[in-house]
C-alpha positions in Angstrom: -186.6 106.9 -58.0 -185.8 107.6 -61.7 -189.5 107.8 -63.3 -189.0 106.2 -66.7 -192.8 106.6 -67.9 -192.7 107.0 -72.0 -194.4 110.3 -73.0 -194.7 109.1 -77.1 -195.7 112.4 -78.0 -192.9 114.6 -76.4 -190.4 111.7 -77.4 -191.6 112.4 -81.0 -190.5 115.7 -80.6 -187.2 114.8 -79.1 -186.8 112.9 -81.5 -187.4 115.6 -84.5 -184.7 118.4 -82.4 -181.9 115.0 -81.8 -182.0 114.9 -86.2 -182.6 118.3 -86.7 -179.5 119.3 -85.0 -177.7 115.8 -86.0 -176.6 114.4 -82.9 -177.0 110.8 -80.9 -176.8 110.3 -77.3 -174.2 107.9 -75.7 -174.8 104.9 -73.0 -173.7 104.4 -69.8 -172.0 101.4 -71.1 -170.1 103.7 -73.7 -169.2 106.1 -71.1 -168.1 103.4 -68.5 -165.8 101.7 -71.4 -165.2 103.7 -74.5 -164.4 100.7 -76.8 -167.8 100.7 -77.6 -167.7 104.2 -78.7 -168.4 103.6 -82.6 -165.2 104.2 -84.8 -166.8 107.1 -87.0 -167.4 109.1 -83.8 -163.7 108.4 -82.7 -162.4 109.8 -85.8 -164.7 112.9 -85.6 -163.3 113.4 -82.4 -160.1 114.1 -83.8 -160.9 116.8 -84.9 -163.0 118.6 -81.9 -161.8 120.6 -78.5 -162.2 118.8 -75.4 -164.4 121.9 -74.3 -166.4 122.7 -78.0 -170.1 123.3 -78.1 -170.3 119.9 -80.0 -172.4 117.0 -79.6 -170.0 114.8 -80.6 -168.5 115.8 -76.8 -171.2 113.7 -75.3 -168.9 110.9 -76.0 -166.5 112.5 -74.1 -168.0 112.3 -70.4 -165.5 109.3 -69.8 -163.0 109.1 -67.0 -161.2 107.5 -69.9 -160.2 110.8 -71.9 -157.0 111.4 -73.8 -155.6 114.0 -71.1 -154.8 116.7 -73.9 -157.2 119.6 -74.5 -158.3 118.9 -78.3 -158.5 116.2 -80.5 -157.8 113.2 -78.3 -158.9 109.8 -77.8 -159.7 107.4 -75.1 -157.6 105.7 -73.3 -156.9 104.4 -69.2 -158.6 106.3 -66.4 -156.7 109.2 -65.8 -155.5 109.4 -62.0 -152.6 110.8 -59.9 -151.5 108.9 -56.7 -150.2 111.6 -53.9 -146.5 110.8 -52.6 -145.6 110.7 -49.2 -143.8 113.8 -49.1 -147.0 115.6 -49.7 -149.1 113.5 -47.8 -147.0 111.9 -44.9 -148.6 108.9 -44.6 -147.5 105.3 -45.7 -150.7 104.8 -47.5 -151.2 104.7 -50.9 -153.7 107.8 -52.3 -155.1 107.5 -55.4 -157.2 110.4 -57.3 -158.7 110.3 -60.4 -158.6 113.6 -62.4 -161.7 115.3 -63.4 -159.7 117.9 -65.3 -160.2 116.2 -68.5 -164.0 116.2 -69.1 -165.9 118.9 -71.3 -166.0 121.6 -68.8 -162.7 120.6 -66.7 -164.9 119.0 -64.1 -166.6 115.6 -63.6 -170.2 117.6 -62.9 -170.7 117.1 -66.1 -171.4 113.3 -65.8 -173.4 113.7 -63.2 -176.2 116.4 -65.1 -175.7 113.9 -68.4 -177.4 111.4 -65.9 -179.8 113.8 -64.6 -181.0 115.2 -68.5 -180.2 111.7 -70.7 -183.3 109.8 -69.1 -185.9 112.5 -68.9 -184.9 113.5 -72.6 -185.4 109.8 -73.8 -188.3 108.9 -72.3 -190.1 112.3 -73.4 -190.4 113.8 -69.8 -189.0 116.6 -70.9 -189.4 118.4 -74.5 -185.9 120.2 -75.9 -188.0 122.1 -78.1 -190.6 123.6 -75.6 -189.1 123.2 -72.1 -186.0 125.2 -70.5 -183.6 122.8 -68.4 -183.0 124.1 -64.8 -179.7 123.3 -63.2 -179.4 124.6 -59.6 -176.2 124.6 -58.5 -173.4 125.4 -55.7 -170.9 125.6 -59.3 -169.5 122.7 -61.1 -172.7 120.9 -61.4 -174.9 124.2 -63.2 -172.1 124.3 -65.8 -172.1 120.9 -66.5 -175.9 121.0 -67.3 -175.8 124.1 -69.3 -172.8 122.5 -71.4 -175.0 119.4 -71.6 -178.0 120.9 -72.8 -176.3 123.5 -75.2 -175.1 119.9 -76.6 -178.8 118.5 -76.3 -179.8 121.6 -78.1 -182.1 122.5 -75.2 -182.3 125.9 -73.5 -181.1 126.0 -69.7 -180.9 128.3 -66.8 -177.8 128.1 -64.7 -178.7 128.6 -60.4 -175.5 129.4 -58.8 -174.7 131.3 -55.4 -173.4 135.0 -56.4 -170.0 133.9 -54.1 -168.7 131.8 -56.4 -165.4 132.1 -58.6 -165.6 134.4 -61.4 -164.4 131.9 -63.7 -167.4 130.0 -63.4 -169.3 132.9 -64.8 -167.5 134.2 -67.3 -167.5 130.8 -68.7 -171.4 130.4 -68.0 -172.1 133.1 -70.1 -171.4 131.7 -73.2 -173.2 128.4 -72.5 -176.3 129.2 -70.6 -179.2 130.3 -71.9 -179.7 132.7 -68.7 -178.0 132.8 -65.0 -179.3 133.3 -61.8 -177.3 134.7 -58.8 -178.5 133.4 -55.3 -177.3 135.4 -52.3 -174.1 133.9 -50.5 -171.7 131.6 -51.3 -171.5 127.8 -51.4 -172.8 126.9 -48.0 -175.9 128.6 -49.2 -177.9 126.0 -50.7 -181.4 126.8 -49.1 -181.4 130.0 -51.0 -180.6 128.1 -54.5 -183.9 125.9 -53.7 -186.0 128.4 -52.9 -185.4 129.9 -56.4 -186.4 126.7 -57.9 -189.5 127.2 -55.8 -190.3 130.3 -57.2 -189.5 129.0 -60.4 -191.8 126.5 -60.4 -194.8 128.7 -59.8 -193.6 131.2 -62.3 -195.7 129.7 -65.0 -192.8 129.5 -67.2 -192.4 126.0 -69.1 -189.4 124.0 -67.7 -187.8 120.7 -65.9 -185.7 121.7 -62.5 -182.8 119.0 -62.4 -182.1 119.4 -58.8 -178.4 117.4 -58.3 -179.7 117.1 -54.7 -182.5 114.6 -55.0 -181.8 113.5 -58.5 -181.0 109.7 -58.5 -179.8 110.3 -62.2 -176.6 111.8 -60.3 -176.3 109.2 -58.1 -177.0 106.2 -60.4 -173.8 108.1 -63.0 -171.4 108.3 -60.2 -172.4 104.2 -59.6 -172.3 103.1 -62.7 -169.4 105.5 -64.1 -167.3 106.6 -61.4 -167.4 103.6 -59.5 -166.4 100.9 -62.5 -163.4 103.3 -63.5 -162.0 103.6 -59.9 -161.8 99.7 -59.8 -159.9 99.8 -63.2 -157.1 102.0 -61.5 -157.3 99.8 -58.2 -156.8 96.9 -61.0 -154.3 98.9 -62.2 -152.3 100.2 -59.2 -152.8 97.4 -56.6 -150.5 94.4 -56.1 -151.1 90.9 -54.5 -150.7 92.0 -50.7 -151.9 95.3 -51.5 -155.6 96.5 -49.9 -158.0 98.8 -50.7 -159.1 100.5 -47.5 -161.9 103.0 -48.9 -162.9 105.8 -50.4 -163.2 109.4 -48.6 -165.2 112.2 -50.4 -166.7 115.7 -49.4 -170.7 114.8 -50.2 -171.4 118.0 -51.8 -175.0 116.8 -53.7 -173.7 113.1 -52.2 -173.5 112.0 -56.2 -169.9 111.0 -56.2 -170.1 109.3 -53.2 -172.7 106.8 -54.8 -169.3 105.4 -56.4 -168.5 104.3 -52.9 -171.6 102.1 -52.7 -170.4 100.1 -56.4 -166.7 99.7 -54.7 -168.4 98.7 -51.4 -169.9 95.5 -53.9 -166.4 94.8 -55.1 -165.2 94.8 -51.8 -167.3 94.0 -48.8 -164.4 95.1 -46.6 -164.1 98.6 -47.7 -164.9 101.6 -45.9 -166.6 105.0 -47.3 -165.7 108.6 -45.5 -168.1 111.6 -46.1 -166.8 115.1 -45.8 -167.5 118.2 -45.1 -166.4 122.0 -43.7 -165.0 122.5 -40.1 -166.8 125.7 -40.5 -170.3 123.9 -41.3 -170.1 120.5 -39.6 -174.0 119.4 -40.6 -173.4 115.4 -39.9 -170.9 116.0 -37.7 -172.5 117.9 -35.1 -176.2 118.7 -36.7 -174.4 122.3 -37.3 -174.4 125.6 -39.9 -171.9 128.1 -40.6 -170.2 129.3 -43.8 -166.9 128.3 -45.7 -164.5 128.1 -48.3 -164.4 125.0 -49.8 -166.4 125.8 -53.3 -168.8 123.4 -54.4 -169.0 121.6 -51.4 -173.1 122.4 -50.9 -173.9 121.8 -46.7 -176.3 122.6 -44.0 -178.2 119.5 -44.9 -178.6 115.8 -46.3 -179.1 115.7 -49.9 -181.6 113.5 -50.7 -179.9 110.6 -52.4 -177.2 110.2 -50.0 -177.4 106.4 -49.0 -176.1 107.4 -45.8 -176.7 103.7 -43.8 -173.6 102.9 -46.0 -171.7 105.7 -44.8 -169.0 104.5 -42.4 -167.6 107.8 -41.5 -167.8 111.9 -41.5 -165.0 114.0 -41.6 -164.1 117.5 -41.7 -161.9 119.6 -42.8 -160.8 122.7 -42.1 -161.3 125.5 -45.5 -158.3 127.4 -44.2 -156.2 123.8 -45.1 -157.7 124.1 -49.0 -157.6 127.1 -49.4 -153.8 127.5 -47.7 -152.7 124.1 -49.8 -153.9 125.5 -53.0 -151.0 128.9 -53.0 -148.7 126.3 -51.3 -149.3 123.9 -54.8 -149.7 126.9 -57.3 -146.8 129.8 -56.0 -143.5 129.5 -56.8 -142.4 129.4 -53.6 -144.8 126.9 -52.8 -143.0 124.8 -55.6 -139.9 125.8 -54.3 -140.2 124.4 -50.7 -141.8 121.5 -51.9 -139.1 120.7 -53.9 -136.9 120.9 -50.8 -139.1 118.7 -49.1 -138.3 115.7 -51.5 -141.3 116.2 -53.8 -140.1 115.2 -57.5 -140.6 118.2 -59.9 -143.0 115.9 -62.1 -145.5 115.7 -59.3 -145.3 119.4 -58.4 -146.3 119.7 -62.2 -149.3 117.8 -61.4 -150.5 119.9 -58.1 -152.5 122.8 -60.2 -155.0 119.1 -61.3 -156.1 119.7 -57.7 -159.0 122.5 -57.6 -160.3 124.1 -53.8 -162.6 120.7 -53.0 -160.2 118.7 -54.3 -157.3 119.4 -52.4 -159.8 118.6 -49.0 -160.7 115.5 -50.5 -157.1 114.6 -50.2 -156.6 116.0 -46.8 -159.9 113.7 -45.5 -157.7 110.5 -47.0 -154.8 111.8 -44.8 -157.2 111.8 -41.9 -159.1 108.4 -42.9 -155.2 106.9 -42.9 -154.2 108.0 -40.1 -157.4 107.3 -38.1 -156.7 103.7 -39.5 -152.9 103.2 -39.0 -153.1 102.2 -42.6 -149.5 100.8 -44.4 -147.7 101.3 -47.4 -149.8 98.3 -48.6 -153.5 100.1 -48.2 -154.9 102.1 -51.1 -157.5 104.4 -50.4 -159.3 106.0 -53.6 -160.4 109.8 -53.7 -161.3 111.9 -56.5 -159.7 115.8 -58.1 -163.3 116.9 -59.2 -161.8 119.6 -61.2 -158.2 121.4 -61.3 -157.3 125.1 -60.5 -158.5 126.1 -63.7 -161.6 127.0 -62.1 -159.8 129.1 -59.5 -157.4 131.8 -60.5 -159.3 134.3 -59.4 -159.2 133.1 -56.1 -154.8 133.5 -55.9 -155.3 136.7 -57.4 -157.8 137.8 -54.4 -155.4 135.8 -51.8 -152.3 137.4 -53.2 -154.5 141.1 -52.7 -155.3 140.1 -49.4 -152.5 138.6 -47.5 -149.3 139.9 -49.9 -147.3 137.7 -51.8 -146.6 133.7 -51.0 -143.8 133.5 -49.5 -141.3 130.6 -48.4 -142.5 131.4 -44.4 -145.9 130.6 -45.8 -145.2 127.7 -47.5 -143.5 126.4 -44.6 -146.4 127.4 -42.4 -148.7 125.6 -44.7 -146.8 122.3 -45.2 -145.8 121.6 -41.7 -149.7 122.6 -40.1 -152.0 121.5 -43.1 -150.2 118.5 -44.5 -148.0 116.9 -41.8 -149.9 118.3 -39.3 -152.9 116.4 -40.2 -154.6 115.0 -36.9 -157.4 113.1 -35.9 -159.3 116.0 -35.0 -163.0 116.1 -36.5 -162.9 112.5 -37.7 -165.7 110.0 -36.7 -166.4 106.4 -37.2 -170.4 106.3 -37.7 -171.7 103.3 -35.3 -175.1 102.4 -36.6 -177.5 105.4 -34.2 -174.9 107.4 -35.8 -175.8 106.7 -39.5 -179.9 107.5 -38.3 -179.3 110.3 -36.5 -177.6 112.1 -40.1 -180.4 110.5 -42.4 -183.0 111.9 -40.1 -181.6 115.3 -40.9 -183.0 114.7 -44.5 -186.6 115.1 -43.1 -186.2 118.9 -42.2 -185.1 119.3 -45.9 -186.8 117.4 -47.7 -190.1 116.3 -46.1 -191.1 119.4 -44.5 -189.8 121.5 -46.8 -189.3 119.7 -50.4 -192.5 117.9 -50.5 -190.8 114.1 -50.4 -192.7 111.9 -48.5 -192.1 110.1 -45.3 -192.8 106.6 -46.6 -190.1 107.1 -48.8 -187.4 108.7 -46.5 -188.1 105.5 -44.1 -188.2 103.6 -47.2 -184.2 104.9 -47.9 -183.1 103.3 -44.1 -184.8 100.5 -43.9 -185.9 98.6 -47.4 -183.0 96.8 -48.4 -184.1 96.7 -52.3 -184.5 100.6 -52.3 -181.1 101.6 -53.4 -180.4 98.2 -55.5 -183.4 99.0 -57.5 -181.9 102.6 -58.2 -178.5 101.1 -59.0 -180.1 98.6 -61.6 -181.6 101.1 -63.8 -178.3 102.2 -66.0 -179.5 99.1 -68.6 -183.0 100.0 -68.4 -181.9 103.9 -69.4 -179.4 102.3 -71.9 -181.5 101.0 -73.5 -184.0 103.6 -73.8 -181.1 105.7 -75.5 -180.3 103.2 -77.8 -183.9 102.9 -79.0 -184.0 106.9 -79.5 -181.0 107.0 -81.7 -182.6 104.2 -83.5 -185.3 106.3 -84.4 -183.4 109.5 -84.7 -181.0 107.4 -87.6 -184.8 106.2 -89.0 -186.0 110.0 -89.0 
């Protein structure tokens, strides 16, 4: 649970750094609708990169950003629905665009809702204390770029595997990085730093995305909210939604699918994960692709009983899809295929994980025989802004994308799309992948086994978590309070 003890004398000090370095801290609410954003901090904003080293950014973790890179304002929730021509299905697939947050990625929500409580209730000291951020990439980046703004000092964990882009960029935002061995599918290594960490005598707060509910609880109260404001938006009166599919990485994003589940009961939510590392799908290991996509166990606040399906997909798909969307001939053959040259403009918003998010609601459509009148939701968590380097290496090692190749790709990874590695979770099916949390987390993380019981079968344990966002808002607004009296 999200411990919201008040420590009055670290809060003091909070307190002291939040007026010394002239910044306030936004709401869930604010974040969820931005009309409450106060006027004065809008007009600032004018004036400020949508990637600057500037408090005033904190306002700007919002799926409702002004899709330009400086400067803008708040608008609708930015999305992009995926034509049949790219995804050969009748249904209608809808993904919102993490590309326009601070960072280029929607991790940076998720570590605001990890830091924002701890820092307001004085469990954690900016002045004293170093902010941990243990990571498999997008998430480490977004908590070093939150506590730069939070003027706290961090340490970024991420695998050594990972783009280069996400270091280069780290280096000017983190106070230090650590490289664990492998690449994404190596998440036991990035804990047993924090392990080491903790013993090291050294003063600091490990925000571990994997058991913090303050991921979870953002992705309910943020994402969820703004993916109904686009089903409000995009659905008519015969129109369905069918559900939401998303690769569970630290399982934060997928808490959306437990808001939308509220909204409506009928609705169905798809976990994903690698072919190559099929953990709920066949209790497996292995290694992949798919960057940022964290595997070989069950994070922690996955409500998996609400779970409804697993699928995988394969990382040769992504990682194929993203020269088909970003090479010329790519764009060319796409083009031939029907696709409209405004959407082919829109293909580089779909980073490595992203495009497999969208090949799992290919699968969860077809699986379903779903129409032209079902909407199924999915989310771009970043764009290939974070990848470059990766082309560059493909181009290196296979030669130049050619129009074979982009045949190749289109006809096997998008129309080819089968049914393959897809499974509907009966109830025994749910238990047997939450039970995999115990090997993690009770035997080797220290949770308890009252608790992990406690996650399947007390009905009030994931409501409780989900009703904290006006609890921690309010807590925030009574630390600006004191920051404007200081």
């Amino acid at each position: 649970m999200i411990d919201l003890t008040v420590n009055e004398a670290v809060l003091d000090s909070a307190v002291r750094r939040a007026s010394e370095r002239d910044f306030k801290i936004p709401t869930f609410k604010q974040m969820r609708d931005p009309s409450l954003v106060p006027d004065d901090v809008k007009r600032q904003l004018a004036d400020v990169g949508l990637w600057d080293l500037n408090p005033l950014n904190l306002y700007r973790i919002t799926w409702h950003n002004e899709p330009v890179p400086s400067g803008g304002g708040f608008g609708g929730v930015n999305y992009l629905e995926i034509p049949p021509e790219i995804s050969g299905v009748d249904a209608r697939i809808v993904m919102l665009e993490g590309k326009w947050f601070p960072t280029g990625a929607h991790k940076v929500g998720a570590a605001f809702g990890c830091l924002a409580p701890r820092l307001v209730s004085g469990q954690f000291d900016p002045v004293t204390q170093k902010a941990v951020w243990p990571s498999t990439g997008n998430y480490c980046r977004g908590g070093a770029y939150d506590s730069n703004l939070l003027a706290c000092e961090s340490i970024a964990i991420l695998p050594e595997g990972m783009s280069a882009e996400r270091f280069r960029w780290l280096e000017s935002v983190a106070g230090e990085i650590i490289k664990t061995p492998g690449s994404e599918s190596n998440v036991k290594e990035i804990f047993d730093k924090c392990n080491e960490l903790r013993v090291s005598g050294e003063d600091l707060v490990i925000f571990n995305q994997f058991d913090e509910f303050g991921n979870y609880l953002w992705h309910y109260s943020v994402t969820g909210p703004a993916m109904v404001e686009v089903l409000n938006e995009v659905m008519g009166e015969n129109d369905r939604f069918a559900g939401v599919t998303l690769a569970t990485g630290s399982a934060g994003t997928i808490g959306s699918g437990d808001y939308l589940k509220q909204i409506y009961p009928n609705a169905k939510i798809a976990a994903g994960e690698a072919t190559e590392c099929p953990t709920m799908l066949l209790n497996g290991f292995g290694e992949h692709r798919i960057e940022g996509i964290g595997d070989k166990h069950i994070p922690w606040i996955h409500n998996v009983r609400n779970t409804d399906m697993a699928i995988a997909i394969d990382d040769e798909a992504s990682i194929s899809l993203i020269r088909l969307f970003n090479e010329p001939a790519g764009h060319a053959y796409l083009a031939d295929q029907g696709v409209s040259a405004e959407f082919i403009e829109k293909l580089p918003l779909l980073g490595i994980s992203c495009v497999a998010n969208m090949l799992m609601a290919i699968k969860f459509a077809k699986f379903y025989e779903l129409t032209g009148n079902d909407v199924v939701m999915t989310v771009a968590t970043d764009s290939m802004e974070m990848y470059e380097s990766r082309l560059a290496e493909l181009n290196e090692e296979r030669g130049a994308f050619t129009a074979l190749d982009a045949a190749a790709a289109y006809h096997r990874f998008l129309m080819g799309q089968s049914l393959a590695n897809v499974q509907e979770l009966g109830y025994y099916d749910k238990k047997r992948i939450h039970n995999l949390k115990y090997y993690t987390w009770v035997e080797q993380q220290g949770k308890t086994y009252e608790e992990i019981q406690a996650q399947w079968y007390d009905p009030d344990y994931w409501t409780a978590i989900q009703a904290m966002a006006d609890p921690i808002d309010e807590m925030i607004e009574a630390f600006n309070a004191k920051v404007e009296a200081s």
